[in-house]
C-alpha positions in Angstrom: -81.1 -44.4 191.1 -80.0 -47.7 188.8 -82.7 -48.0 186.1 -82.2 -49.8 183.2 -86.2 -48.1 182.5 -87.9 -45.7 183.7 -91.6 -45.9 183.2 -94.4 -43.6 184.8 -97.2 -44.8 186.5 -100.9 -43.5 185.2 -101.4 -41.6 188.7 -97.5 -39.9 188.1 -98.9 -38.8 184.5 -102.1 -37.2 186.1 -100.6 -35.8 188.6 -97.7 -34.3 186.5 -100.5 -32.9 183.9 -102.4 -31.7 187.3 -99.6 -29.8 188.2 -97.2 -28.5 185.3 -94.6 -30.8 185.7 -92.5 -31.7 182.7 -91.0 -35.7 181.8 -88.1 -34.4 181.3 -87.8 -32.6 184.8 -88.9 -36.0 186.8 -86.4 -38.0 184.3 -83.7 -36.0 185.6 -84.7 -36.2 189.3 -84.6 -40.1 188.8 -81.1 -40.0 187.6 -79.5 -37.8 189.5 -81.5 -36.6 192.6 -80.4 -37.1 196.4 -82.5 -39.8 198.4 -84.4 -38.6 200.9 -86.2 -41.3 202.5 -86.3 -44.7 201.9 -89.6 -47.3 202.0 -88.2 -50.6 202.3 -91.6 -52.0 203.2 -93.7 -50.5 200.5 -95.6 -53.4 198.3 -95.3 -54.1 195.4 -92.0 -52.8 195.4 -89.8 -50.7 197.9 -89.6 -46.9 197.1 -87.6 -43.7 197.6 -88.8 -40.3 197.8 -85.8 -38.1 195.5 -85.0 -34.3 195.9 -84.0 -32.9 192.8 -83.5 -29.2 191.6 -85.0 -28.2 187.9 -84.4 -24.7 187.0 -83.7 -23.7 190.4 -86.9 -25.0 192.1 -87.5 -28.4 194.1 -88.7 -31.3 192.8 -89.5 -34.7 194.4 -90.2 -38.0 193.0 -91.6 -40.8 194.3 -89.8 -44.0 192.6 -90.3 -47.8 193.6 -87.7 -49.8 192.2 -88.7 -53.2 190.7 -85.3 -55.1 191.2 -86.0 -58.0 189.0 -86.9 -56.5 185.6 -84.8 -53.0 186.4 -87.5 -51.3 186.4 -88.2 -47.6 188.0 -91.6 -46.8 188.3 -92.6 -43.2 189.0 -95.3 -43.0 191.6 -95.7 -39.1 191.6 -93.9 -36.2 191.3 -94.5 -33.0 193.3 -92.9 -29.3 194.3 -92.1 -29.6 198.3 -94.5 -27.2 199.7 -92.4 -25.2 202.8 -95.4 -25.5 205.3 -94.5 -29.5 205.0 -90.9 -29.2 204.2 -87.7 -27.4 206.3 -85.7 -25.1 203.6 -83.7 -27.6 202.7 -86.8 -29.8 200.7 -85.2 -33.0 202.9 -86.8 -32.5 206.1 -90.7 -32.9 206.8 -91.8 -30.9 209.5 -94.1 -32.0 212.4 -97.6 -31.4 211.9 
């Protein structure tokens, strides 16, 4: 994604601490990880879900993009568990 900033929301933080996720693993998912859904519709700001891979493992990020200030705000960040992902980490499957 674009972002002149990146900031992380306070649930992204928790959630990150909650789960043993590094800054520096999400930072690198925003800059260079695949889009694989979009949320046009989200309020305040649309969002993307990202699929990045740190050391080997999946990672995706939740970012909604404030346009006007260039501004990526991390939602959450998460590893893709495989009973709600396909193999490839871009498809969810029916539940």
């Amino acid at each position: 994604m674009e972002c002149e900033q990146v900031v992380l929301s306070g649930h992204a933080i928790q959630r990150m601490f909650q789960r043993g996720i590094g800054v520096g693993a999400v930072l690198a998912v925003v800059a260079r990880g695949e889009t694989v859904a979009a949320y046009a519709d989200d309020t305040p700001h649309p969002s993307r879900l990202l699929l990045g891979f740190v050391d080997g493992k999946p990672l995706h990020v939740v970012v909604a993009l404030d346009e006007s200030a260039g501004v990526c705000i991390v939602v959450t960040a998460y590893e893709p568990a495989i009973e709600q992902w396909g193999v490839d980490y871009r498809t969810r499957k029916n539940q």
